[in-house]
TITOR-901112 format. One line per 10 residues: for each residue x negated, y, z of C-alpha. Coordinates in steps of 0.25 Angstrom, whole numbers, plus 2048, in hexadecimal, padded with zeros to 3 digits. Last residue first. Layout:
<pts>
X,Y,Z | ...
</pts>
This chain:
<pts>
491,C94,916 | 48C,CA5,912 | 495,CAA,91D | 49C,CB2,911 | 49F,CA5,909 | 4A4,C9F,915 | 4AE,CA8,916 | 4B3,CAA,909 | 4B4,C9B,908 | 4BC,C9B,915
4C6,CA7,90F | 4C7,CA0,903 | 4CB,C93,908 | 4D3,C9B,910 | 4DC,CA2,904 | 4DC,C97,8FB | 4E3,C8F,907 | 4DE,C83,90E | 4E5,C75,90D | 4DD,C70,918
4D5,C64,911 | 4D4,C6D,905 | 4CE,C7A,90A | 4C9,C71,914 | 4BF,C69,908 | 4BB,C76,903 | 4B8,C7D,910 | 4AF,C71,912 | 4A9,C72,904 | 4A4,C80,906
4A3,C7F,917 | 497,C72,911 | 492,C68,91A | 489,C5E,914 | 483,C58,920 | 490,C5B,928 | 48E,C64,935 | 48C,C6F,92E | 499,C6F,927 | 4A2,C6E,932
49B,C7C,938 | 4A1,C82,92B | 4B1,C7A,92C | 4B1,C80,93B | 4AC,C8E,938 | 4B7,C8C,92E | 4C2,C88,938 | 4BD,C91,942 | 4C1,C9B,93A | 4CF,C95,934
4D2,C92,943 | 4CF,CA2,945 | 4D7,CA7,93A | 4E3,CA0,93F | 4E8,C90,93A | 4F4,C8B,936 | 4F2,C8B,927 | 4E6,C84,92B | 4ED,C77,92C | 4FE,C77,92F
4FD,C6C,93A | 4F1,C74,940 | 4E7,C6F,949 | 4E2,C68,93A | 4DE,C75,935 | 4D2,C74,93F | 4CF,C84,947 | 4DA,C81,94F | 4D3,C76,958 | 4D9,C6D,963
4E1,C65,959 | 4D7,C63,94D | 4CE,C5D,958 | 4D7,C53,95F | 4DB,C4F,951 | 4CC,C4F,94C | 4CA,C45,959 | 4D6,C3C,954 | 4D1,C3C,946 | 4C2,C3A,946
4C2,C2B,940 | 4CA,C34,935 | 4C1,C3E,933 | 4B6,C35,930 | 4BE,C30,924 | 4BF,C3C,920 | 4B0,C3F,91F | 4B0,C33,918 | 4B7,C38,90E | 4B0,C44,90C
4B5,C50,913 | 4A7,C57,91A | 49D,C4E,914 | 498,C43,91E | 48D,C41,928 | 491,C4D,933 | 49D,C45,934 | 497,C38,939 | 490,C41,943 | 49D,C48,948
4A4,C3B,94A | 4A2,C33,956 | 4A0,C41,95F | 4AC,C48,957 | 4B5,C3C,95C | 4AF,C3B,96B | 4B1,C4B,96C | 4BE,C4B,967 | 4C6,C45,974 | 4C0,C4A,97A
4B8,C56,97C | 4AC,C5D,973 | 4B3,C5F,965 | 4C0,C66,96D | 4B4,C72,96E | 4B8,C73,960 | 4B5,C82,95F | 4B6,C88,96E | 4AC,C94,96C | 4AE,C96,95D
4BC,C99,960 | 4B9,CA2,96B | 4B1,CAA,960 | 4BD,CAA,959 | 4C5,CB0,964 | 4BB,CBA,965 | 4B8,CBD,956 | 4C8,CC0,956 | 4CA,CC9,960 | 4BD,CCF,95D
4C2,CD2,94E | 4CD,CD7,953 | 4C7,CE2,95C | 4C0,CE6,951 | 4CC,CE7,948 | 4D2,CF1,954 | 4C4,CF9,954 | 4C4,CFB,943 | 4D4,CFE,945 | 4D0,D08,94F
4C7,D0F,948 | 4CF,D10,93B | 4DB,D17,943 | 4D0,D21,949 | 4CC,D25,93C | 4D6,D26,935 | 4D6,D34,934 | 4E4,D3A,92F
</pts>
């Protein structure tokens, strides 16, 4: 038997896969955190996105911040899937594409602080969220081949 034909049509059905899922990505990118721009987060991330910028990512004070920032964070964490918080079980609960925009999320965090680091980060969530062997590695994995 030529497999051939078979092989083909497999290659064109994981194709068509791939697009489904780069397209609902992509939308996901499109409407990450718009939440940020409206009430009643808006006010919240206004008063404390500087005052963030200043402090290393998980240092106490960087806790302490979180706290003042509570009820707007809640808001946040509620309308946002790609936040372990949305989830009363934590990343456990999340799909492929929450864990995606998750780590684009945790990368584009680091920039924003002065001595941001998606090395260190991931190691402070891999504890803060209870992560598995198995993700840690997979984000590690995939930040080392992004060259981050």
């Amino acid at each position: 038997m030529n497999s051939k034909l078979e092989t083909i049509k497999h290659i064109l059905r994981v194709k068509e896969l791939l697009m489904e899922f780069r397209e609902k990505l992509q939308q996901r990118g499109i409407d990450h955190d718009e939440s940020k721009l409206q009430e009643p987060e808006k006010t919240g991330f206004d008063e404390m996105t500087s005052k963030l910028k200043n402090t290393t990512y998980g240092s106490t004070e960087y806790k302490h911040m979180l706290i003042d920032l509570k009820p707007t964070l809640d808001h946040h964490y509620t309308n946002n899937s790609h936040h372990p918080e949305h989830y009363e079980g934590g990343v456990n609960e999340m799909d492929l594409f929450d864990i995606v925009e998750m780590l684009m999320d945790w990368k584009a965090s680091t920039e924003r602080h002065e001595d941001g680091d998606i090395h260190k980060s991931l190691e402070i969530n891999r504890e803060r969220f209870k992560m598995s062997d198995q993700l840690y590695f997979i984000f590690k994995n995939t930040i080392n081949n992004l060259n981050w």
